[in-house]
PATI-790765 format. One record per residue (C-alpha): residue number from 1; x, y, z. Coordinates in nm, 2 decimals. Example, Ala and Ser with C-alpha at 12.3 -4.5 7.8 and 13.67 -1.06 7.14 Angstrom:
2
  resi      c1      c2      c3
     1    1.23   -0.45    0.78
     2    1.37   -0.11    0.71
//
This chain:
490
  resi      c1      c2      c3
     1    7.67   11.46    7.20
     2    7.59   11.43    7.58
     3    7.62   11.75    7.77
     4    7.64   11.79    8.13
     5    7.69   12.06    8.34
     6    8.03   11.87    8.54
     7    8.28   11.66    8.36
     8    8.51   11.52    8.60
     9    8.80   11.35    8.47
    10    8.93   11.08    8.77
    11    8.75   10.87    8.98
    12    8.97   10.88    9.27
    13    8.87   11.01    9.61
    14    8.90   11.42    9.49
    15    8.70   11.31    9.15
    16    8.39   11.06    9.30
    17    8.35   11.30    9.60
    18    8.35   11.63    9.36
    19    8.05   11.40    9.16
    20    7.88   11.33    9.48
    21    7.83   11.68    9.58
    22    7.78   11.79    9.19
    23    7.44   11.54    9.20
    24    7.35   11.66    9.54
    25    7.35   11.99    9.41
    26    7.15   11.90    9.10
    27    7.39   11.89    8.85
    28    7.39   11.68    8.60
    29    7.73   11.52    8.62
    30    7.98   11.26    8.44
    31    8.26   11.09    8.55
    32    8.56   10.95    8.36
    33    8.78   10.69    8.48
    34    9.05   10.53    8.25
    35    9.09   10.23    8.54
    36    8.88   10.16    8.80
    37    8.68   10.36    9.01
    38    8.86   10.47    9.39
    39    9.16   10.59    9.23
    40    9.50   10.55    9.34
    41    9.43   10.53    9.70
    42    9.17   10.27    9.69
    43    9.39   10.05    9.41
    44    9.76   10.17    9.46
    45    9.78   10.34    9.81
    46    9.56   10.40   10.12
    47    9.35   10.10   10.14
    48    9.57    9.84   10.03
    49    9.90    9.96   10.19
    50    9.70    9.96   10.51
    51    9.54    9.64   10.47
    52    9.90    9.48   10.45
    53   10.06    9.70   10.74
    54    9.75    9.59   10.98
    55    9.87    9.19   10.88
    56   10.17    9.28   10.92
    57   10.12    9.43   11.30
    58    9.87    9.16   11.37
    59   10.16    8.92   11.28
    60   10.45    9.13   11.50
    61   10.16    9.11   11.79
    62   10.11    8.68   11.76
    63   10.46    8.66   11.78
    64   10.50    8.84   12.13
    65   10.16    8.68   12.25
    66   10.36    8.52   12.55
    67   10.36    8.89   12.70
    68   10.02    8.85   12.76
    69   10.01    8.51   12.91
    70    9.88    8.36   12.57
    71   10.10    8.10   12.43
    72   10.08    8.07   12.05
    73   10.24    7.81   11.89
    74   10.30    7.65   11.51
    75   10.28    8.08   11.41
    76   10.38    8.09   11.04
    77   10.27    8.32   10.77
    78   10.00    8.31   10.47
    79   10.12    8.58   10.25
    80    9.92    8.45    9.96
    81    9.58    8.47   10.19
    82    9.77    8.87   10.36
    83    9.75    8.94    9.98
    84    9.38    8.78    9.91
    85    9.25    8.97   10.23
    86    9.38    9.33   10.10
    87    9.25    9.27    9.75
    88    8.91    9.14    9.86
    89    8.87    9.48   10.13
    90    8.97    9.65    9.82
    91    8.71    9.51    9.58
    92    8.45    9.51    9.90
    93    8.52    9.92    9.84
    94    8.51    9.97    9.48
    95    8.12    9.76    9.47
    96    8.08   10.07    9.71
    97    8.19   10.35    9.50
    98    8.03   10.19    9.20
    99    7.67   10.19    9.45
   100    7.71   10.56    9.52
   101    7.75   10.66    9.18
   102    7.40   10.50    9.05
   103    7.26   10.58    9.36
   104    7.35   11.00    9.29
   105    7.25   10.96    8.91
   106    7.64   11.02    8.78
   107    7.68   10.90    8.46
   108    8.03   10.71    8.46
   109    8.27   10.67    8.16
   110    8.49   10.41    8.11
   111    8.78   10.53    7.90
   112    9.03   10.77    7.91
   113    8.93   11.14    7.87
   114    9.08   11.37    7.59
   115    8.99   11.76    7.63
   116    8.93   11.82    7.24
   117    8.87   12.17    7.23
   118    8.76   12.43    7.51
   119    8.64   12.70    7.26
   120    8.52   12.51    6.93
   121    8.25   12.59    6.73
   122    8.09   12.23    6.82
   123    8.12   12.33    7.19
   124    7.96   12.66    7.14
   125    7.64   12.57    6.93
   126    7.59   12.31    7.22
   127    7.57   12.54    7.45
   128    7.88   12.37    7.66
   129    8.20   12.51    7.72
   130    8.45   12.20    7.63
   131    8.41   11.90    7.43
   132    8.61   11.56    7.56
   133    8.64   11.25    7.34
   134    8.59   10.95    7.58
   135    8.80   10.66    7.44
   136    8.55   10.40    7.58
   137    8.70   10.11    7.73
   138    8.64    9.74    7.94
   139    8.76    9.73    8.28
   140    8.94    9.34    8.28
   141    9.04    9.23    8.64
   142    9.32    9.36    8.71
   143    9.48    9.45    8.37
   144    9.35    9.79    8.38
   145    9.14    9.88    8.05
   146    9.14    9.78    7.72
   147    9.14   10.13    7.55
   148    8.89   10.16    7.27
   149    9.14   10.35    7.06
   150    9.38   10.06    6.98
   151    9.11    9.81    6.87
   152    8.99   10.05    6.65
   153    8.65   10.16    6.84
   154    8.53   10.50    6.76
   155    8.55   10.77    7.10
   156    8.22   10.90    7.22
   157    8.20   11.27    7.29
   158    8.05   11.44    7.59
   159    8.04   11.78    7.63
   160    8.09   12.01    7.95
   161    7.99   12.35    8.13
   162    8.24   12.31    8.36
   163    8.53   12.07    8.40
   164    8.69   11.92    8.71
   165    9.03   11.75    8.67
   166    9.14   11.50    8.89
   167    9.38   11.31    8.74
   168    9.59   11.20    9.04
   169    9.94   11.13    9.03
   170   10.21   10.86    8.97
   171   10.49   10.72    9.18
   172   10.85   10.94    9.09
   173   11.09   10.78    8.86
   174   11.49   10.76    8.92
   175   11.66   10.86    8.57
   176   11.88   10.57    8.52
   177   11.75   10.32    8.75
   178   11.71    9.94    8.56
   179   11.39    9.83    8.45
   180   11.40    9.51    8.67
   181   11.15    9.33    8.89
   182   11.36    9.36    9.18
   183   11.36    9.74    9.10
   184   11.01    9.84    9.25
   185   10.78   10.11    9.29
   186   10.50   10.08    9.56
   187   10.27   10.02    9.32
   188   10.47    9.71    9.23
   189   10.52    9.63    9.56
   190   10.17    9.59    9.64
   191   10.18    9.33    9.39
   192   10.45    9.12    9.57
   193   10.36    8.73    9.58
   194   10.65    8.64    9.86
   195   10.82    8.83   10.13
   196   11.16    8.96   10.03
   197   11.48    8.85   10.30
   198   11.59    9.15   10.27
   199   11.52    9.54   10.03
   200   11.66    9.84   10.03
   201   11.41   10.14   10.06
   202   11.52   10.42    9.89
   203   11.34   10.76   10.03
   204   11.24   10.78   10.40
   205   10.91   10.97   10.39
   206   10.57   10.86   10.50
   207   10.55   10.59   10.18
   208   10.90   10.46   10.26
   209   10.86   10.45   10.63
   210   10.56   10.27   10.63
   211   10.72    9.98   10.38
   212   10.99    9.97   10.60
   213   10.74    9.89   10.90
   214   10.53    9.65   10.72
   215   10.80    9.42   10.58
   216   11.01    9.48   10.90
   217   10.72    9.33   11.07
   218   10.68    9.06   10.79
   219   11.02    8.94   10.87
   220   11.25    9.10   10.59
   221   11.58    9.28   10.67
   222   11.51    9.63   10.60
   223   11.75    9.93   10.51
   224   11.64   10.28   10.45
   225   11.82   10.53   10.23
   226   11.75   10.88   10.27
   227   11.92   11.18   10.11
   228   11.76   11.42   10.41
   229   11.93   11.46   10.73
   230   11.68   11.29   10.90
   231   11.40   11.01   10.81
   232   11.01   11.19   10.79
   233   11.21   11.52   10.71
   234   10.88   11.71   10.69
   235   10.76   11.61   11.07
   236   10.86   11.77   11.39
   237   11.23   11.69   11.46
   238   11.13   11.47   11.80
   239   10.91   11.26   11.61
   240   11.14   11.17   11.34
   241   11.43   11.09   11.60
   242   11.17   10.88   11.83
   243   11.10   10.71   11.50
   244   11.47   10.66   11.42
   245   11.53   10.51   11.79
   246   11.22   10.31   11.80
   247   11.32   10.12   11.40
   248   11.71   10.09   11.51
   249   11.58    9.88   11.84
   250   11.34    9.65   11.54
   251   11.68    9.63   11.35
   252   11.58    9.85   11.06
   253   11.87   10.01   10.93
   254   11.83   10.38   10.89
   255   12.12   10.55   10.68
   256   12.02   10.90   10.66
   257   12.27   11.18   10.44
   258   12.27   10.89   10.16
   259   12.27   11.00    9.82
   260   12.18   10.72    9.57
   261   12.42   10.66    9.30
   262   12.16   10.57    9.07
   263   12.40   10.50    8.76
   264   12.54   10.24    8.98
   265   12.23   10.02    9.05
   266   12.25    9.67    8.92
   267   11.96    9.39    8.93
   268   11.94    9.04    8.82
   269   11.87    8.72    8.95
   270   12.07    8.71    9.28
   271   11.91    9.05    9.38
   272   12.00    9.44    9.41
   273   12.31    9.59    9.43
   274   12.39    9.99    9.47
   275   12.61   10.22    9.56
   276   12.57   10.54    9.81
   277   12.74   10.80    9.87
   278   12.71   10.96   10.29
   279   12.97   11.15   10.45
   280   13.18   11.18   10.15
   281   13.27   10.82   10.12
   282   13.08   10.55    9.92
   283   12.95   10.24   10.05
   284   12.83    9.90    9.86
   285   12.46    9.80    9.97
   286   12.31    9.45    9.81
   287   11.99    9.34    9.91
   288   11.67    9.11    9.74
   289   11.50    9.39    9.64
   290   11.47    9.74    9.62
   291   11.16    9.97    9.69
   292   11.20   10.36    9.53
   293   10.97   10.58    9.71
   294   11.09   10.93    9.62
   295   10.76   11.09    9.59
   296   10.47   11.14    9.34
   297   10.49   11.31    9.04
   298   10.13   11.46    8.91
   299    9.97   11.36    8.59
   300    9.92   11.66    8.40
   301   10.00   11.53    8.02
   302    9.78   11.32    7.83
   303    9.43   11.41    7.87
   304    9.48   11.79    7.68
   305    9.51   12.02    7.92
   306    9.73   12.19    7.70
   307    9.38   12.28    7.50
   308    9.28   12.44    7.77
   309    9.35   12.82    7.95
   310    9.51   12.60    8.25
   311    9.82   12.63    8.34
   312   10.14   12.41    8.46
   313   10.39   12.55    8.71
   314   10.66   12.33    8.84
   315   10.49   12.00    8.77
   316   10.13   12.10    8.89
   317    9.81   12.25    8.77
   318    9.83   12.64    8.91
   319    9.49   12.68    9.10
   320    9.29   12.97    9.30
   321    9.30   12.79    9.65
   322    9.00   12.92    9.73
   323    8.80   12.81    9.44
   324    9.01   12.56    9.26
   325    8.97   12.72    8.93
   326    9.26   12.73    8.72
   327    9.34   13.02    8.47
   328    9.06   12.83    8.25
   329    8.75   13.00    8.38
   330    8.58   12.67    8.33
   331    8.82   12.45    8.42
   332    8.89   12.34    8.75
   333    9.15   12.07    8.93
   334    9.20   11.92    9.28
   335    9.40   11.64    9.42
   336    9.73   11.56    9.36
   337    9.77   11.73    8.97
   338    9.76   12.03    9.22
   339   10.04   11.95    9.47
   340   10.09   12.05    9.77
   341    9.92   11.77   10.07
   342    9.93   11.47    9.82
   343    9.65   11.29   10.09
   344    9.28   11.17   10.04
   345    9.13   11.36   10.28
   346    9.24   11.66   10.10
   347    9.16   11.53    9.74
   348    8.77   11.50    9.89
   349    8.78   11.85   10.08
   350    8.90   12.00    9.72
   351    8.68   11.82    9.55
   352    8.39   11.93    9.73
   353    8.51   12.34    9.77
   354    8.58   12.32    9.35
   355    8.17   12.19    9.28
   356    8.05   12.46    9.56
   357    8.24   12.73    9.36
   358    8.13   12.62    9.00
   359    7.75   12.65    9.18
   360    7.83   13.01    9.36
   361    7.85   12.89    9.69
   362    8.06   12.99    9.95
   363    8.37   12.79    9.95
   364    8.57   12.58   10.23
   365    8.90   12.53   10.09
   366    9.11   12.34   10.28
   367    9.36   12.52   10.51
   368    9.70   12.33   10.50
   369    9.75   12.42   10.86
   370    9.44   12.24   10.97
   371    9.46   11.90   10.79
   372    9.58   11.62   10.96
   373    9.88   11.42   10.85
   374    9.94   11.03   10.90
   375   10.17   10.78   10.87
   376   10.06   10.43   10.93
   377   10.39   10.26   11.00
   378   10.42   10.09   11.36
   379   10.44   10.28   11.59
   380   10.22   10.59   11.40
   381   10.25   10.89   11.31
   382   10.00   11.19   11.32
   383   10.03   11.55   11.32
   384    9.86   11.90   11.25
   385    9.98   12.25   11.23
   386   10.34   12.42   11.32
   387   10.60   12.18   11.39
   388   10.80   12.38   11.67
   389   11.10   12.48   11.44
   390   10.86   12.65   11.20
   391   10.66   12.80   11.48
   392   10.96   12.96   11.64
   393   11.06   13.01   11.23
   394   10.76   13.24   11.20
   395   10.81   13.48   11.45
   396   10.62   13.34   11.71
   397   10.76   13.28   12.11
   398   10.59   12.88   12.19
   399   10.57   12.68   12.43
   400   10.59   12.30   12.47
   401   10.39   12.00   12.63
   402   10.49   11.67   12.58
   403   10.36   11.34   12.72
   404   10.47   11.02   12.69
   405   10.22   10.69   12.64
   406   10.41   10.51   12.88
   407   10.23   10.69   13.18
   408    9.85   10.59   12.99
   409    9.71   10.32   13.09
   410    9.49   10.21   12.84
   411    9.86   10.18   12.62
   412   10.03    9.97   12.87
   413    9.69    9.76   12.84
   414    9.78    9.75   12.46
   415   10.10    9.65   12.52
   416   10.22    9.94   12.30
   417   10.39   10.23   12.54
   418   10.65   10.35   12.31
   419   10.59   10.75   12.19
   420   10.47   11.08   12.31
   421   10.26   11.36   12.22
   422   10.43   11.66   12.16
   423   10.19   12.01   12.14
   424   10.32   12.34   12.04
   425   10.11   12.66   12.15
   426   10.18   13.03   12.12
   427   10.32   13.17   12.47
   428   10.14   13.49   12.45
   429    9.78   13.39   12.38
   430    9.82   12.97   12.44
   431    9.63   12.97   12.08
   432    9.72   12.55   11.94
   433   10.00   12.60   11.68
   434   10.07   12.23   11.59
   435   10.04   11.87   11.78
   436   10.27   11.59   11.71
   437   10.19   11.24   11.80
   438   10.42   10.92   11.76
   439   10.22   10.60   11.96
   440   10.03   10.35   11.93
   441    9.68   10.44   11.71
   442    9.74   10.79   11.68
   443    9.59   10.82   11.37
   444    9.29   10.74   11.46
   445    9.26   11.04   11.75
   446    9.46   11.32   11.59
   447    9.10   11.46   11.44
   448    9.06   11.61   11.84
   449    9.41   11.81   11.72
   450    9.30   11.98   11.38
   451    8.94   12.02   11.51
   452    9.13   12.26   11.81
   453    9.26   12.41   11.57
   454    9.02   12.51   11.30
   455    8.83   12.65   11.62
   456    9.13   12.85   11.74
   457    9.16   12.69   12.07
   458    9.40   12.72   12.34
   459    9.58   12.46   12.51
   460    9.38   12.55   12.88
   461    9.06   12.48   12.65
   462    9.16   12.16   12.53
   463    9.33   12.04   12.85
   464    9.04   12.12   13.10
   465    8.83   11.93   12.81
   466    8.74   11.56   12.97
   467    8.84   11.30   12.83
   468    8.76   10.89   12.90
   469    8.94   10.72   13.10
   470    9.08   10.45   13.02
   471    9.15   10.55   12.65
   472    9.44   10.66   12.47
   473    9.33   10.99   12.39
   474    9.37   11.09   12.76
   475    9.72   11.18   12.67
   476    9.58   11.52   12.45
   477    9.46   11.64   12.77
   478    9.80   11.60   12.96
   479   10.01   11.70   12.67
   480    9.77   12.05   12.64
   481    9.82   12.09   13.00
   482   10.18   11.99   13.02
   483   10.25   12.33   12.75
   484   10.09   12.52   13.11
   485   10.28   12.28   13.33
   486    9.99   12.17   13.43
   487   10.00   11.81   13.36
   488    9.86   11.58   13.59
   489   10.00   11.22   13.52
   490   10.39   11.27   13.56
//
């Protein structure tokens, strides 16, 4: 039996990181993976729903090219090469993934992990603390693996000091819904081969908002159905009503209050139809398709956690924060199986805190009130910190700046000037409580937000802080100094 001081079941972002840092720190390290290496945000999530929603705006942008004295002509779309573009970025990635874990020495099984025993005599007399029967499998294209087990293959055992799980999570189910094609989850909507004329998106978060977008953008007829009061529920209350304006001038149809009659849903071959209830009455929706985005659900079952001192409360593995370790001593988790910020950047962050505590370093456990949130639909999304309902929630008197992009240049070069940004800062001390952004590329500057904010900063600080000119970032500084009335552009 192979022992190693890390077992790390999921090679996702939390699980390839956590085996990165393992083999930095000279530990001799394993990695199980029942599919393919990058997880569900490399296969099933960031990279590919990204890929598609950047076609999709290059697309939106061609079609307006006359607003910038460029006259296009004969536009039509390729889905079958928008499709062939995200899944050769997405193979591009995983040849990277695979490079990094030969380059750090991480021995990588393919198969799916089974915790046998965390206290058996085998375990003990090997000087481990676990055993784990690896049901070795063959990666084949895109079919997932061929598991070992049912063609009759014996499992190889590896045994562990200290096990990380990182199991990920799964897209949540609606009890009652029909097994149909036209009844999809995001993970089968990456798979589409034609754009629907028209789906019905159930759940308005970041994964149903972003659809909407992309296929908006694509050309479909889009409806979104949300049981919330408003779409994004868990952003800042500006944002998600800027958002709500900003998809009812694109012709998305937002129906917020909507309470899915799931026993009603019906799908065959002339498309969806479903029933929701909103404002007490019940309305008749039909559509091509529909897309479920409800949320994830964590994978805790299947891999025998059960055999192990962890525990399971309210769908997730219970962990220290700090540390990551479960009630298991030995056994540690991050990424989604825990819950709470379901994101990538997190997984990586946890993965990296759990392999510094199994090693007695000194931890850096991500701070939820630090870590930057996106949503990549069009226009974007980003935010860190207090929205300004929970600020004034906690206690705390705030005050507001808010700027809008149509007074920065460099977004009226764009030709993208719809949004603001939106900062909330305690009135007594100006300490950065949160920052809101809806505009274009916001994603890729709301770092400068949750970098103020790990360092405590105040809005002065950030405000008087240059910054280039012409860029889109600009509008930081005049939001920061509009929460002093200070701002200098309006």
């Amino acid at each position: 039996m192979e022992l190693y001081d890390i077992v790390i079941l999921g090679g996702g972002p939390g699980g390839y990181i956590a085996a990165i840092r393992a083999a930095q720190l000279g530990k001799r390290t394993a990695l199980v993976e029942k599919e393919k290496l990058g997880g569900t945000c490399l296969h099933k999530g960031c990279i590919p729903s990204k890929t598609l929603l950047r076609s999709a705006e290059l697309f939106e942008t061609m079609k307006r090219s006359g607003s910038f004295g460029i006259r296009a002509e004969g536009l039509s779309l390729d889905f079958g090469g928008v499709q062939s573009r995200k899944d050769s970025i997405v193979e591009q990635l995983e040849k990277g993934v695979q490079f990094l874990m030969k380059k750090n020495a991480i021995d990588v099984y393919s198969g799916t992990g089974h915790i046998v025993d965390g206290t058996g005599r085998e375990a003990a007399e090997a000087g481990c603390n676990g055993v784990i029967n690896v049901t070795r499998g063959t990666i084949q294209g895109n079919d997932g693996v061929d598991i070992a087990g049912d063609t009759g293959e014996e499992a190889i055992r590896i045994g562990y000091r200290d096990l990380i799980v990182a199991t990920g999570s799964r897209p949540r189910r609606i009890a009652g819904l029909p097994s149909h094609e036209r009844v999809m989850s995001s993970d089968e909507a990456l798979a589409m081969t034609d754009v629907p004329a028209s789906i019905v998106i159930v759940g308005g978060g970041v994964i149903g908002v972003e659809w909407a977008s992309m296929l908006s953008d694509f050309g479909a007829q889009v409806t979104i159905v949300e049981a919330a009061e408003r779409i994004v529920p868990t952003e800042d209350a500006d944002i998600s009503r800027e958002l709500s304006r900003l998809f009812a001038k694109r012709k998305i149809k937002v129906l917020t209050g909507a309470k899915l009659l799931a026993e009603s849903v019906a799908a065959g071959e002339a498309g969806v139809t479903l029933e929701i209830e909103r404002g007490g009455k019940v309305d008749r929706l039909a559509a091509e398709r529909m897309l479920v985005s409800v949320g994830r659900a964590a994978n805790v079952e299947g891999f025998g956690l059960e055999r192990t001192a962890a525990k399971v409360e309210r769908g997730v593995i219970a962990v220290d924060p700090a540390s990551m370790r479960t009630a298991d001593p030995h056994v540690y988790a991050i990424g989604d199986v825990i819950g709470g910020l379901q994101l990538a950047h997190v997984a990586s962050h946890e993965g990296v805190a759990a392999v510094e505590a199994i090693c007695g370093l000194e931890t850096h456990a991500p701070d939820p009130a630090s870590v930057p949130k996106c949503v990549y639909s069009r226009p974007e999304l980003a935010s860190v910190g207090l929205t300004e309902q929970a600020a004034v929630d906690s206690g705390r008197e705030v005050k507001v700046g808010k700027f809008s992009f149509k007074a920065i240049g460099k977004a009226l070069v764009f030709g993208e000037s719809d949004g603001f940004v939106k900062v909330v800062a305690d009135a007594a001390n100006g300490a950065v409580l949160g920052v809101h952004m809806i505009g274009p590329h916001v994603t890729d500057f709301i770092g400068e937000a949750a970098l103020a904010q790990l360092l405590e900063a105040t809005s002065m600080q950030v405000g008087r802080m240059i910054h280039p000119h012409p860029t889109l970032s600009e509008i930081i500084g005049e939001a920061m100094l509009g929460a002093d009335k200070l701002a200098l552009g309006m």
